[in-house]
C-alpha positions as CSV (number, residue, x, y, z in Angstrom):
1,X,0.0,0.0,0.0
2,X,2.7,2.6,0.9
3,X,4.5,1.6,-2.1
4,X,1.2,2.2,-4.5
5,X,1.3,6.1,-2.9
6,X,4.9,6.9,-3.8
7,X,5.6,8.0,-7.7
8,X,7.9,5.8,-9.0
9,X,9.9,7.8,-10.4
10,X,10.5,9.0,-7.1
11,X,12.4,5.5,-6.2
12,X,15.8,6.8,-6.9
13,X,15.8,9.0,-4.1
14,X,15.8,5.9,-1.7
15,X,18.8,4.6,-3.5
16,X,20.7,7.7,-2.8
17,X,19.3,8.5,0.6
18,X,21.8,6.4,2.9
19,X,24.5,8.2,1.3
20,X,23.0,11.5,2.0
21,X,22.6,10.3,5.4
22,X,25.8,9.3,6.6
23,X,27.6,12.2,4.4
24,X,25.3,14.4,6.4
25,X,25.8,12.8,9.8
26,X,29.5,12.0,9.7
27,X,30.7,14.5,7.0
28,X,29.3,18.1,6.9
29,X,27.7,18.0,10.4
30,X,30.9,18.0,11.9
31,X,32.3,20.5,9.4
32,X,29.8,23.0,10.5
33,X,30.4,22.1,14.0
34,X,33.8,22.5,13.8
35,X,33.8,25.7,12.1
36,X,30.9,26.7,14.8
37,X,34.1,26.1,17.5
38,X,36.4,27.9,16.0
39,X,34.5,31.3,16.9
40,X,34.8,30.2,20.3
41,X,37.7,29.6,22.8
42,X,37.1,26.2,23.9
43,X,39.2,24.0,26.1
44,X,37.1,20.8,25.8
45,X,35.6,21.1,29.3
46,X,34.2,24.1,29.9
47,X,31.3,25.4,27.7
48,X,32.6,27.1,24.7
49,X,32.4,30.9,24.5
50,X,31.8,32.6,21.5
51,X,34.6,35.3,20.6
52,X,33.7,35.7,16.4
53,X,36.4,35.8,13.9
54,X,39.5,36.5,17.1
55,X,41.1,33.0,16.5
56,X,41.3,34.0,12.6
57,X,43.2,37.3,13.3
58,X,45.2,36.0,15.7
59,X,46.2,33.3,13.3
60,X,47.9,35.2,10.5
61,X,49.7,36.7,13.6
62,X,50.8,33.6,14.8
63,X,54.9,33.4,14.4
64,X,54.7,29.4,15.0
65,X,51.4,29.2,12.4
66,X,53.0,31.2,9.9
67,X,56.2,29.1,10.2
68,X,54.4,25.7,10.2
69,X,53.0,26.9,7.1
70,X,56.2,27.8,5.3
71,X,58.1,24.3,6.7
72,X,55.0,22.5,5.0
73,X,55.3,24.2,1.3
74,X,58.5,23.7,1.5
75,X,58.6,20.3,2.2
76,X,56.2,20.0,-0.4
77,X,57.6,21.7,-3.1
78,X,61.1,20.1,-2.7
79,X,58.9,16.7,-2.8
80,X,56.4,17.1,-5.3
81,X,58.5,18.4,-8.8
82,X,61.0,15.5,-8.4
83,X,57.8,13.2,-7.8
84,X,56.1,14.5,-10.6
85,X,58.5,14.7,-12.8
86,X,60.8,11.4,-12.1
87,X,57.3,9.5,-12.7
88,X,56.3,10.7,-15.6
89,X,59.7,10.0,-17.1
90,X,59.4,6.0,-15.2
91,X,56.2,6.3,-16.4
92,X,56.6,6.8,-20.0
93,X,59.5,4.0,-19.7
94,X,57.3,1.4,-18.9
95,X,54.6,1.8,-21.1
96,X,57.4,0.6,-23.9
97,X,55.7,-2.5,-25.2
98,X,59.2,-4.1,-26.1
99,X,60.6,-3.6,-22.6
100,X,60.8,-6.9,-20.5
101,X,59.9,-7.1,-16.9
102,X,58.0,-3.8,-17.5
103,X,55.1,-5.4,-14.7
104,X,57.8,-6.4,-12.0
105,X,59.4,-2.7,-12.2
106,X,56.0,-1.2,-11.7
107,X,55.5,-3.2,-8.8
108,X,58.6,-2.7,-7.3
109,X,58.0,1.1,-7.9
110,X,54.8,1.1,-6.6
111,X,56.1,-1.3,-3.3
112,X,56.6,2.0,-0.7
113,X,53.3,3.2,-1.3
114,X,51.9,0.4,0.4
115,X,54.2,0.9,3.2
116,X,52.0,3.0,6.5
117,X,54.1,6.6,6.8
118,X,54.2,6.1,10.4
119,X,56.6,3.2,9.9
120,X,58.7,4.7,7.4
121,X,58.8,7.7,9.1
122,X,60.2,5.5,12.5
123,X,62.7,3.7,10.1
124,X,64.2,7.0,8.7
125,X,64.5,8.6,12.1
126,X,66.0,5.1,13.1
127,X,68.6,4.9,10.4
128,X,69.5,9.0,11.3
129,X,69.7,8.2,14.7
130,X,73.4,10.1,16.0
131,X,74.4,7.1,18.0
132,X,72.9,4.0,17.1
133,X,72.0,4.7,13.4
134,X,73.2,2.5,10.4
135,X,73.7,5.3,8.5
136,X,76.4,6.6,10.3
137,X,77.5,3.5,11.1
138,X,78.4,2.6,7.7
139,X,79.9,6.0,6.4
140,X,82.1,5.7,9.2
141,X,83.2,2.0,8.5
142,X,84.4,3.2,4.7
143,X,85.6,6.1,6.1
144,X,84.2,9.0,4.7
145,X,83.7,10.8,8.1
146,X,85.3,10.1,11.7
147,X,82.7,10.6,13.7
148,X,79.0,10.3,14.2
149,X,77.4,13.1,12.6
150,X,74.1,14.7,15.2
151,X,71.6,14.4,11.4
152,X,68.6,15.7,13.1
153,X,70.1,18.5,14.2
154,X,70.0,20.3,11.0
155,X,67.4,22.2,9.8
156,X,67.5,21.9,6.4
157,X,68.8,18.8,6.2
158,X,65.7,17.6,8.1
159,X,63.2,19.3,5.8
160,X,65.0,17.9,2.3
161,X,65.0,14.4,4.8
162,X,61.3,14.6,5.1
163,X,60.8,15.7,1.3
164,X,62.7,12.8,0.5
165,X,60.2,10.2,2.5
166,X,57.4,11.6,0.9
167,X,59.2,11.2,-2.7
168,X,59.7,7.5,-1.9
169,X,56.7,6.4,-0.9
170,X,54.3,8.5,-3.5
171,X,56.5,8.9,-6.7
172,X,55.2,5.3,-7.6
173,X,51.5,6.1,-7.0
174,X,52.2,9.2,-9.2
175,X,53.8,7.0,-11.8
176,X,50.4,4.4,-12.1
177,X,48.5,7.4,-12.8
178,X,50.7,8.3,-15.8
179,X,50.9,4.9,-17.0
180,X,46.7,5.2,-16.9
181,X,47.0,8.2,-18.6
182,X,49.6,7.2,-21.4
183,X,47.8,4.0,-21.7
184,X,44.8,6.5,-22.8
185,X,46.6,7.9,-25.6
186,X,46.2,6.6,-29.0
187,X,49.8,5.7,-30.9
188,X,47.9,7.1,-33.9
189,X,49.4,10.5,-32.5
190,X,52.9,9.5,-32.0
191,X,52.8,7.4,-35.7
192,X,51.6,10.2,-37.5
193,X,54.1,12.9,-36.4
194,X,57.0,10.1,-36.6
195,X,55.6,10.3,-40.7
196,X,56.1,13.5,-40.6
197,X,59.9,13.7,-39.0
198,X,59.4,14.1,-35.8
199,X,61.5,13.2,-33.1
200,X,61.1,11.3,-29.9
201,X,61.7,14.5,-27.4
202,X,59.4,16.2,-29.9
203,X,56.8,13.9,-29.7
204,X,56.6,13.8,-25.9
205,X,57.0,17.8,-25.5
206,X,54.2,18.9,-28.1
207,X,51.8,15.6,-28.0
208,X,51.9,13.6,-25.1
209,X,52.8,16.3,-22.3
210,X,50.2,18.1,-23.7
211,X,47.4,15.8,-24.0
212,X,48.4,14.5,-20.3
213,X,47.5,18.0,-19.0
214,X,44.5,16.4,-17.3
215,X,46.1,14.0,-15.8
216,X,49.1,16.5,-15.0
217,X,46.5,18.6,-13.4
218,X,45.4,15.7,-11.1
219,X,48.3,14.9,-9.7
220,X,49.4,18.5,-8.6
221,X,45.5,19.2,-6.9
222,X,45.8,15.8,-5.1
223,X,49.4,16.2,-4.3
224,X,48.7,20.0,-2.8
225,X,45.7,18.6,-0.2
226,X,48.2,15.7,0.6
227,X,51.2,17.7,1.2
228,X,49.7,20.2,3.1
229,X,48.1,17.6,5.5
230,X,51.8,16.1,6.4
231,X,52.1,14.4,9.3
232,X,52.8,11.3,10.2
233,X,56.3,11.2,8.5
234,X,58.0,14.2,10.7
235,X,55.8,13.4,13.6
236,X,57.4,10.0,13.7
237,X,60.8,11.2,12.3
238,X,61.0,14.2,15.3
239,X,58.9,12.4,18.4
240,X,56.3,15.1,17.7
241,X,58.4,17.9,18.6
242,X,59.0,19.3,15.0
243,X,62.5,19.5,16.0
244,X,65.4,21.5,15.0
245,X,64.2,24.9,15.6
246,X,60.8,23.8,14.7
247,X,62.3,22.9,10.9
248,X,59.8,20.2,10.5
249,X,56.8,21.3,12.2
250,X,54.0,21.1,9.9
251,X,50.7,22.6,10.1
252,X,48.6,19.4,10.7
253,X,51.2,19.1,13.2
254,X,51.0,22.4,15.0
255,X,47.6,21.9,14.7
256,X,47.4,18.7,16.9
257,X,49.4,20.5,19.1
258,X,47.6,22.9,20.0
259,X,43.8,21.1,20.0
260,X,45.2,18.2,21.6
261,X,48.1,18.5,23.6
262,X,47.5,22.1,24.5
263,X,43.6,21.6,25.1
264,X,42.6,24.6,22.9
265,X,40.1,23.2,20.7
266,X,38.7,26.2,19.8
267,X,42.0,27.9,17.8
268,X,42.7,23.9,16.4
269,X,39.8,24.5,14.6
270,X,40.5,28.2,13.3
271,X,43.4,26.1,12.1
272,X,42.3,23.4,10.3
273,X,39.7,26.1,8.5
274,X,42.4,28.3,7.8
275,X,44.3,25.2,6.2
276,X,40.8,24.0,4.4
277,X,41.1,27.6,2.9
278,X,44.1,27.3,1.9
279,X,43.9,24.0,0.2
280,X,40.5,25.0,-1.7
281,X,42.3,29.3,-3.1
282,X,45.5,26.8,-4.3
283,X,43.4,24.3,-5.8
284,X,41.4,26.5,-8.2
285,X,43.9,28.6,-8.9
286,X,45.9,25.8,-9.8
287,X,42.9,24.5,-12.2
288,X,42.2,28.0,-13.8
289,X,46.1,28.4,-14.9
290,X,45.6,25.1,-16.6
291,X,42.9,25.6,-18.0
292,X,43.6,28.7,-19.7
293,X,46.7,27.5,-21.2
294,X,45.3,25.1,-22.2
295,X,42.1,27.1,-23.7
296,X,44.8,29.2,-25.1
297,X,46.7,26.7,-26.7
298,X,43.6,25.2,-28.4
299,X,42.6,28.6,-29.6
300,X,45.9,29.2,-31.3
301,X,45.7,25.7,-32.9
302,X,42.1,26.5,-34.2
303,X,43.7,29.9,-35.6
């Protein structure tokens, strides 16, 4: 009977209801909520009290937040063009359909990405350790220095240490989706401009960078909301302190500082908005740059 009384066409909305419902419950309710605390200065006890956009000005004021977001870019810059641009070249290797052992390389590539960052991140600051770690330990059995060198006790060697983790353990991710992307691409392209004299460095530059901007485009948006969200790798690589001179403290790491360590919940939030923002202004800027070149590019073509 209750059936009979619905329109049918009306059915799909059950279908997509649970979705809505969870999403709803578990995704943007606690969005708002959060955003809802940080107007307030909350310690997690105490009832929150409301104090409007204060936690937002005091941000952008915030020495340690300003720094935290500087140590991040950086780490993520130094990471992301040799990640990007070491995979695409792995990438276009091993979609040669004469090269042998092409599947076993990709999975050897691909290996560190299934490795948990916490762990690598505990095996790197292992390896670095001053007193105990292999890799003094072994420059100092060949004899290239004479005594153990204090690693994690340089700034910028620490940074480039933690830009390095992240290029292990992604560049082969980055890589599948190039090889997906290349497998996409019809050799019509490359045969036809090979007719017509082209070279190999030709063909990649004007045919398949170009029709891999999409792709391309992908990997720097989902690479920017990763990078920015850094953690686990110089959490486990400093003990959490972001150590030296705070060289390695990110700002999902400052951030879980101050919510949960430091009880202010109310200023973790402004945080995490701050770095929401952040994420979302890069991302479409990011897409509109793109995309007018590569509008551009197709009007001139057309022309």
């Amino acid at each position: 009977m209750f059936a009979n009384r619905i329109n049918k066409g009306n059915y799909g909305y059950f279908f997509i209801a649970p979705f809505f419902i969870v999403f709803i419950l578990f995704g943007l309710y606690p969005i708002l909520y959060s955003f809802y605390l940080s107007l307030t200065n909350w310690d997690g006890l105490n009832p929150p009290e409301f104090i409007g956009l204060a936690n937002y000005s005091r941000a952008f004021l915030d020495p340690l937040f300003l720094q935290s977001l500087f140590n991040t870019f950086f780490i993520w810059i130094v990471s992301v063009i040799p990640q990007l641009t070491i995979s695409l070249i792995l990438a276009v290797v091993l979609t040669n359909r004469f090269l042998r052992g092409k599947d076993f390389f990709r999975a050897v590539y691909f290996f560190p990405n299934i490795v948990t960052a916490a762990s690598l991140g505990l095996l790197i600051s292992l390896m670095f350790d001053w007193q105990t770690g292999s890799v003094n330990q072994l420059l100092m059995s060949v004899g290239l220095i004479d005594s153990a060198v204090d690693w994690k006790n340089n700034p910028l060697f620490m940074q480039i240490l933690v830009s390095s983790i992240l290029f292990f353990q992604y560049f082969g991710y980055s890589m599948l989706i190039y090889i997906a992307g290349l497998q996409g691409i019809s050799p019509d392209y490359a045969e036809a401009a090979r007719v017509d004299g082209a070279s190999k460095t030709q063909i990649f530059l004007k045919i398949t960078v170009p029709l891999l901007r999409p792709i391309i485009i992908f990997q720097v948006i989902t690479s920017l909301i990763g990078g920015v969200q850094i953690f686990d790798q110089p959490y486990m690589l400093t003990e959490g302190s972001g150590s030296p001179d705070h060289a390695t403290l990110t700002s999902v790491m400052y951030l879980y500082r101050t919510a949960f360590e430091q009880g202010r919940f109310g200023y973790g939030a402004t945080i995490a908005f701050c770095l929401f923002l952040i994420i979302v202004t890069l991302s479409v800027i990011s897409y509109l740059i793109a995309r007018d070149r590569s509008s551009g590019k197709i009007s001139k073509e057309e022309r």
